[in-house]
VONUKOL-706957 format. One record per residue (C-alpha): residue in three letters; residue number from 1; x, y, z. Coordinates in Angstrom, 1 decimal, padded with zeros to 4 digits. Each point is the difference from the previous one (the first is absolute). Layout:
N
{code ala	pos NUM	x X	y Y	z Z}
...
//
This chain:
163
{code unk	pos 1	x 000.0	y 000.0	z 000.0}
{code unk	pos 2	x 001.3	y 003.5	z -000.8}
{code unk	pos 3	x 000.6	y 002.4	z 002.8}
{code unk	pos 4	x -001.2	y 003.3	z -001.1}
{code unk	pos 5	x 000.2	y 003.0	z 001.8}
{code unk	pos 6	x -001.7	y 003.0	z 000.0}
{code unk	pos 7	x 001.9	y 003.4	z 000.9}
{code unk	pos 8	x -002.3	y 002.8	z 000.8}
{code unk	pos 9	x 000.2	y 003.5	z 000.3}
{code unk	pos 10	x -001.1	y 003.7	z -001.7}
{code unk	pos 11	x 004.2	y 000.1	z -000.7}
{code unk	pos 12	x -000.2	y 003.9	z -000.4}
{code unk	pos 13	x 002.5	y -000.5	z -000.9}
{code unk	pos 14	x 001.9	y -003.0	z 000.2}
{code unk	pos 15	x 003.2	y 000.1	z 002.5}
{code unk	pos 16	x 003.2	y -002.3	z 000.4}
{code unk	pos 17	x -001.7	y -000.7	z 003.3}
{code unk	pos 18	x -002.7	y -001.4	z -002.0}
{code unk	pos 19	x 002.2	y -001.7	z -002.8}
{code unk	pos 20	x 001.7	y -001.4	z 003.0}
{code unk	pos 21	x -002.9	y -002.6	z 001.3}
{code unk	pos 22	x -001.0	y -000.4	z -003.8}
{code unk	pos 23	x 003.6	y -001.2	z -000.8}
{code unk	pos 24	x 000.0	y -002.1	z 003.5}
{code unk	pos 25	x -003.5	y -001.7	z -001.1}
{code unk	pos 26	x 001.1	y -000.7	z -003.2}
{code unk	pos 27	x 002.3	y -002.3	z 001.5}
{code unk	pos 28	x -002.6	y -001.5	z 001.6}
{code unk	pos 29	x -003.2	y -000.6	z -002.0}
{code unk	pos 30	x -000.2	y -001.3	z -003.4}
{code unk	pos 31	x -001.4	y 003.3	z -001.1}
{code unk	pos 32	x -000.8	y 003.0	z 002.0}
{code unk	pos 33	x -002.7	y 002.7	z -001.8}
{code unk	pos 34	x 000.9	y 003.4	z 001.4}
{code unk	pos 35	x -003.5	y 001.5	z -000.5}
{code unk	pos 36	x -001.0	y 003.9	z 000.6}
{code unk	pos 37	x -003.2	y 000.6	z 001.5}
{code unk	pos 38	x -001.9	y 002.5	z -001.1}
{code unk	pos 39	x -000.5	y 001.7	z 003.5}
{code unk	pos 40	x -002.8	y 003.0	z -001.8}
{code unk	pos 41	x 000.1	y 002.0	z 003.8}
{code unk	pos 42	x 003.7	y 000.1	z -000.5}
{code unk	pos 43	x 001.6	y 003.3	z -002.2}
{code unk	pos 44	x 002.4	y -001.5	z -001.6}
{code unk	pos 45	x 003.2	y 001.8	z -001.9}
{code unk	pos 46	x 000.0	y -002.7	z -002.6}
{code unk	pos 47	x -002.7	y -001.0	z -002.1}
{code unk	pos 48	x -000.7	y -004.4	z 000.2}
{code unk	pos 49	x 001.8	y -000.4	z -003.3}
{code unk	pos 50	x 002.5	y 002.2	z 000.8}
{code unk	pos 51	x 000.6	y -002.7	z 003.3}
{code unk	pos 52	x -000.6	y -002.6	z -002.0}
{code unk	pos 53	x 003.1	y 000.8	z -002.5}
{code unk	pos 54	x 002.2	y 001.2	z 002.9}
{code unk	pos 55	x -000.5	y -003.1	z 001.5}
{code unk	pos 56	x 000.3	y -001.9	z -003.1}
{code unk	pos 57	x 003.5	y 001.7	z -001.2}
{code unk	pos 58	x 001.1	y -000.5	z 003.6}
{code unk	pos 59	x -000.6	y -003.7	z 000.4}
{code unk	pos 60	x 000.7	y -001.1	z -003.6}
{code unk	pos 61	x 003.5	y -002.0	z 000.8}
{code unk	pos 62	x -002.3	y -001.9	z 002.4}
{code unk	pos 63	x -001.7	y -003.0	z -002.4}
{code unk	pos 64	x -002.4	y -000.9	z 003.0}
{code unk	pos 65	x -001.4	y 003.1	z 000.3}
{code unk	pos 66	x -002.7	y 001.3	z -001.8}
{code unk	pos 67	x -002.2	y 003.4	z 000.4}
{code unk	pos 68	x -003.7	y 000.3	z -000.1}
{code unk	pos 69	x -002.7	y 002.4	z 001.6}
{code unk	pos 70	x -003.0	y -000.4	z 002.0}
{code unk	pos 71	x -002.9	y 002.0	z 001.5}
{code unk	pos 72	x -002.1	y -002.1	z 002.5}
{code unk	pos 73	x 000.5	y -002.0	z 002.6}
{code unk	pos 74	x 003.7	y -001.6	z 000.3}
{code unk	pos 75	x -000.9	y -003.5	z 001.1}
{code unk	pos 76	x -002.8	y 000.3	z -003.0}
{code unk	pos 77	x 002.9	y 000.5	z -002.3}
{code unk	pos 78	x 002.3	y -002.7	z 001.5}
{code unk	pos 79	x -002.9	y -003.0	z -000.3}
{code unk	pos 80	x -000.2	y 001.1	z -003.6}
{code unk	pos 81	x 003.8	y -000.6	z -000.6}
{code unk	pos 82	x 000.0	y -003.0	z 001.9}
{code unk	pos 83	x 002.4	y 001.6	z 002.3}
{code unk	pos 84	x 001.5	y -001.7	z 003.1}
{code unk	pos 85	x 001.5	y 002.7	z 002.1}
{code unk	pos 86	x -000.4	y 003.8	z 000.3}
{code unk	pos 87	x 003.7	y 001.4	z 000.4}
{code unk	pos 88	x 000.4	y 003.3	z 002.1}
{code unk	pos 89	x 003.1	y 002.0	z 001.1}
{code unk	pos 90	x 000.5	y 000.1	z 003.4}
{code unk	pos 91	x 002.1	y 003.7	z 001.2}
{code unk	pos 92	x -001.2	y 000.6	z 004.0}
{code unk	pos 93	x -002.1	y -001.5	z 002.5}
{code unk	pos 94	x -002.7	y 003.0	z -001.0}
{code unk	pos 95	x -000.1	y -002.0	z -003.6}
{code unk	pos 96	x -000.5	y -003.1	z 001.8}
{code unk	pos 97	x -003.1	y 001.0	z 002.3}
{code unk	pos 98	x -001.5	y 001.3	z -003.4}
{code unk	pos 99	x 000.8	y -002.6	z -001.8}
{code unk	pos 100	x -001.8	y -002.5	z 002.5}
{code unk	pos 101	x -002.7	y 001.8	z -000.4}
{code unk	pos 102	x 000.1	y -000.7	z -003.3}
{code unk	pos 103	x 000.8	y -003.6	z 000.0}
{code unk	pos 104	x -002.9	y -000.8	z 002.0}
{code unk	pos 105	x -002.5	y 001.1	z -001.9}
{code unk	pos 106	x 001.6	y -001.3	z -003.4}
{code unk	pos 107	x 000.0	y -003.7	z 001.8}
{code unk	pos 108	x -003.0	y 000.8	z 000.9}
{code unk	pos 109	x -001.4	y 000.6	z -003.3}
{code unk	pos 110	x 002.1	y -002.9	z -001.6}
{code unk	pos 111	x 001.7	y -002.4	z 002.3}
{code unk	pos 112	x 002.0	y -001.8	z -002.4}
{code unk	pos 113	x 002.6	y 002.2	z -000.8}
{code unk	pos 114	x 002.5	y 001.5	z 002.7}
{code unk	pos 115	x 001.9	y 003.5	z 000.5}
{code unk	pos 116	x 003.6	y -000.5	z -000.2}
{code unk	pos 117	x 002.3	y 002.8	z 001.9}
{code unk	pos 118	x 003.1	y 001.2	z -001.3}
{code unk	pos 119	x 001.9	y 002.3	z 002.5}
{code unk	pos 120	x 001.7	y 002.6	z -002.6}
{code unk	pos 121	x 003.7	y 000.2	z -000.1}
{code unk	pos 122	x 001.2	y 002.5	z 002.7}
{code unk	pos 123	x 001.4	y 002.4	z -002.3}
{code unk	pos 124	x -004.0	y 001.2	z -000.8}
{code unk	pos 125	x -001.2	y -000.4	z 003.3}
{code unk	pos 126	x -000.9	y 003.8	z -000.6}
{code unk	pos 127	x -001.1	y -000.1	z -003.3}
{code unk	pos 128	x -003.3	y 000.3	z -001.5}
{code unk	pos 129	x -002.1	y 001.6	z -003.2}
{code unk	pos 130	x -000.6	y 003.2	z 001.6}
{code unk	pos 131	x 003.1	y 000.8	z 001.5}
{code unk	pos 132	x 001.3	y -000.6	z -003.8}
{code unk	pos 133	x -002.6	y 001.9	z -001.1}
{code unk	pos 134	x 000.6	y 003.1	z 002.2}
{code unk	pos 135	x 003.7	y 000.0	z -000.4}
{code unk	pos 136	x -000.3	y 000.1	z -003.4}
{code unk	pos 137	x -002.9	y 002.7	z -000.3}
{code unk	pos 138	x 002.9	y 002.0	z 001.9}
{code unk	pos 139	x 002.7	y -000.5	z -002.6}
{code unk	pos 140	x 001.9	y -002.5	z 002.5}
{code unk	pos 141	x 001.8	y -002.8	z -001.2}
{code unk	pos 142	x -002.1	y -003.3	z 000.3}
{code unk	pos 143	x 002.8	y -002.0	z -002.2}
{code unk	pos 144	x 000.7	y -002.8	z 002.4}
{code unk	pos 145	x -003.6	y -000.3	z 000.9}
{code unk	pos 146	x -001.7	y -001.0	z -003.4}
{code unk	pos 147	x 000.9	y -001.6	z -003.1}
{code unk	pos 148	x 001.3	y 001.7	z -002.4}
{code unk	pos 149	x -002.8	y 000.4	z -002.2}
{code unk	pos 150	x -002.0	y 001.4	z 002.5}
{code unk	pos 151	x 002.4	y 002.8	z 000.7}
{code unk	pos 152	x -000.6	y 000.9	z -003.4}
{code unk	pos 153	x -003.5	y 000.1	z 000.5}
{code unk	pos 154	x 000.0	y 002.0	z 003.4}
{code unk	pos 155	x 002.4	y 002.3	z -001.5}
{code unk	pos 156	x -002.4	y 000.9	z -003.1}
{code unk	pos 157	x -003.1	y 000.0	z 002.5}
{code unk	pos 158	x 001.9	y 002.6	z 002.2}
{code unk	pos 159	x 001.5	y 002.2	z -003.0}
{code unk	pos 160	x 000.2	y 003.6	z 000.4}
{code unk	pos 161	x -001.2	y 001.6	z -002.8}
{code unk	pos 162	x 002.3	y 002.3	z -001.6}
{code unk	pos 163	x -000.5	y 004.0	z 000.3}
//
């Protein structure tokens, strides 16, 4: 039986933090589907394509991986895959009381297929979307923080236009 695993998140945008526990699945499952939610009460920078092809560029030396979006319920979306396991990063204990939360009702909802916790490397301990995001909108560097396509992309988002 394949072990598939589904990697959710609204990845806006996509971090090493994240690319991290993708990578670090990847190892693990026979496939891992990294899918963006469409979160509709979020405001996001990026557009769900634009996440979509970030997320796509970034994980494209990874042959398990493969990128797909969803609005919905997450555990609706894994029983269609056939998934086995839900994959989420792991940074503080604050992430994991949330993240409980979360796993109870998703087992509760569809007790066949587990949560798996990754803790994330030390080095992004810190990290997340919206620190990227508000570093950037400030002309800071977020170079070590994000692949390198999605510098590109937060550096166009954040141009200054010219006087």
């Amino acid at each position: 039986m394949r072990r598939v695993a589904v990697c959710p998140g609204s990845f806006d945008p996509i971090t090493l933090g994240h690319l991290d526990i993708i990578k670090r699945g990847a190892r693990v499952f026979d496939e891992v589907i990294v899918v963006v939610l469409n979160n509709s009460a979020k405001n996001s920078l990026f557009s769900l394509e634009e996440r979509t092809t970030l997320i796509s560029e970034a994980t494209k030396s990874i042959t398990n991986v493969r990128v797909d979006s969803f609005s919905g319920l997450l555990m609706d979306y894994a029983k269609e895959i056939n998934a086995s396991a839900i994959l989420r990063g792991l940074r503080a204990v604050s992430d994991f009381e949330y993240e409980m939360q979360i796993t109870a009702m998703n087992k509760k909802l569809v007790d066949e297929i587990d949560t798996f916790f990754v803790m994330t490397n030390n080095q992004y301990s810190f990290l997340s979307s919206s620190i990227v995001k508000e570093v950037a909108k400030y002309g800071g560097n977020v170079k070590d923080l994000v692949p390198e396509c999605v510098n590109t992309a937060l550096e166009y988002k954040f141009k200054k236009p010219q006087v």
